[in-house]
N, C-alpha and C positions, 0 to 999 in steps of 0.2 A: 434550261440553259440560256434563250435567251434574257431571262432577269440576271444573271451572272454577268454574262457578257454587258449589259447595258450597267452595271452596279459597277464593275471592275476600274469604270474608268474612276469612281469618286472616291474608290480606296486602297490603301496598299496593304489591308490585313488578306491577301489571297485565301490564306487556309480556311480562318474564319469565315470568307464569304461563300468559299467551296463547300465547307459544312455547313453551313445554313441552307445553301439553297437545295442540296442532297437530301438532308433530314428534313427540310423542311416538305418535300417532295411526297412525305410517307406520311401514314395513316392512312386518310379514305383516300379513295378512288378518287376525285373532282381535285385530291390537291395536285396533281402532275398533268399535263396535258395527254403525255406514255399515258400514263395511265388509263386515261380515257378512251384514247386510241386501241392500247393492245384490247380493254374490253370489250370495245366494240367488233372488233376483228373475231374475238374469238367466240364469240357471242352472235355473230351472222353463224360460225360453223359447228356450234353445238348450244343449237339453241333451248335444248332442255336440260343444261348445267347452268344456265345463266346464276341462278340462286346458292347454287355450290361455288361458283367459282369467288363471287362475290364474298362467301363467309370465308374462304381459304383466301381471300386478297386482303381483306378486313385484317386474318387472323396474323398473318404473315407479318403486316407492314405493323400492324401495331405492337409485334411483338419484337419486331426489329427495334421501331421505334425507341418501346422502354429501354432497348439493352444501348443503344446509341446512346439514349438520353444518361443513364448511368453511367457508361464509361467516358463520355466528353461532359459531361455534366459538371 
């Protein structure tokens, strides 16, 4: 959020900038800051799913991803 917030002032497309920085957000883990956060959080309190959680975050986002990318596409 704060790249939106700092971008907002240069443009008036909102929606476009809300969707980029959303979509942009997904796939791996390193692309959201959340990201990186909630893993680490949840990964102090089960630390022998580390590797599970990771293919089910993988799987998730990039399966979000393609279907984003198709229908705003």
């Amino acid at each position: 959020m704060p790249c939106a917030i700092f971008l907002s002032g240069f443009t008036n497309n909102y929606k476009e900038l809300l969707l980029g920085v959303d979509i942009g957000g997904m796939g791996t883990l390193i692309a959201s800051l959340a990201s990186v956060i909630s893993y680490k959080f949840y990964t102090e309190n089960y630390k022998a799913q580390k590797k599970i959680y990771l293919i089910r975050f993988s799987l998730y986002n990039f399966s979000a991803l393609i279907i984003f990318g198709i229908i705003f596409g």
